[in-house]
C-alpha positions as CSV (number, residue, x, y, z in Angstrom):
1,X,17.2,-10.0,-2.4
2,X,16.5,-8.7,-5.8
3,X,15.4,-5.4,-6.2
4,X,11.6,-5.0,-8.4
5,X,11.6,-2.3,-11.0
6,X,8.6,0.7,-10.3
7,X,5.7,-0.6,-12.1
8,X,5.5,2.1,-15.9
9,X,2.7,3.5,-14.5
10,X,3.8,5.4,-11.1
11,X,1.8,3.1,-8.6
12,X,4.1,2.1,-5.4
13,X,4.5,-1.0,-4.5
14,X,2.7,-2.8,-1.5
15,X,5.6,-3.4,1.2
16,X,5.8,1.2,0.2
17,X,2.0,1.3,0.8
18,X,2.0,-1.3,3.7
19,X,4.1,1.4,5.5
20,X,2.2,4.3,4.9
21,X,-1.0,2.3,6.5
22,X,1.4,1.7,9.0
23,X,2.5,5.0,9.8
24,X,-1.0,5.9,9.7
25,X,-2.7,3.3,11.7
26,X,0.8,3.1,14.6
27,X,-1.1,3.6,17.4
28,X,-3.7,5.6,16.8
29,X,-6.9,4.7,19.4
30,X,-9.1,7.6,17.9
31,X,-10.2,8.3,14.4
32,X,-11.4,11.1,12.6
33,X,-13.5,10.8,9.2
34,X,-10.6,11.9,7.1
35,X,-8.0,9.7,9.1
36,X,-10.8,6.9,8.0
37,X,-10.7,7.9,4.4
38,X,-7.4,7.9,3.9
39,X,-6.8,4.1,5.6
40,X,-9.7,3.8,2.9
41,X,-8.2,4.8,0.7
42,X,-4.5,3.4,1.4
43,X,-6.0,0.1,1.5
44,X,-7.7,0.0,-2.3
45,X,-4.2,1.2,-3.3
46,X,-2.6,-2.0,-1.4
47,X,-4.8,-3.8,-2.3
48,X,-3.9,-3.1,-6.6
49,X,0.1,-2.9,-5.8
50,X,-0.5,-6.6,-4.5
51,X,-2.7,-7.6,-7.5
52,X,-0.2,-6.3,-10.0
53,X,2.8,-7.7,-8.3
54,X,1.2,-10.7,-8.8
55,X,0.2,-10.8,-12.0
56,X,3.8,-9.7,-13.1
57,X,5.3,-12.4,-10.4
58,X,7.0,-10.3,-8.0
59,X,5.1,-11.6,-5.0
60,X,6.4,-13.9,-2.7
């Protein structure tokens, strides 16, 4: 499997973001406001690691 350069600009990639929701979400049955931001927040971050892996055809 080839390996995908870090994007110039710092962001991680989505498989490194999918784990932190992971690690965040593994479960958890109650959540507090800032747990809730953060997932929030995790997500918009997944959600532009996938788009840019796209656009420079990294994803699968």
């Amino acid at each position: 499997m080839p390996t995908t350069p870090p994007p110039a600009d710092g962001a991680r990639s989505a498989a490194v973001v999918n784990a932190a929701i992971r690690a965040l979400s593994g479960g958890r049955v109650h959540w507090s406001p800032e747990a809730l931001a953060e997932l929030a927040r995790l997500r918009e971050e997944w959600q532009r690691a996938v788009e840019q892996e796209r656009e420079l055809g990294l994803a699968a």
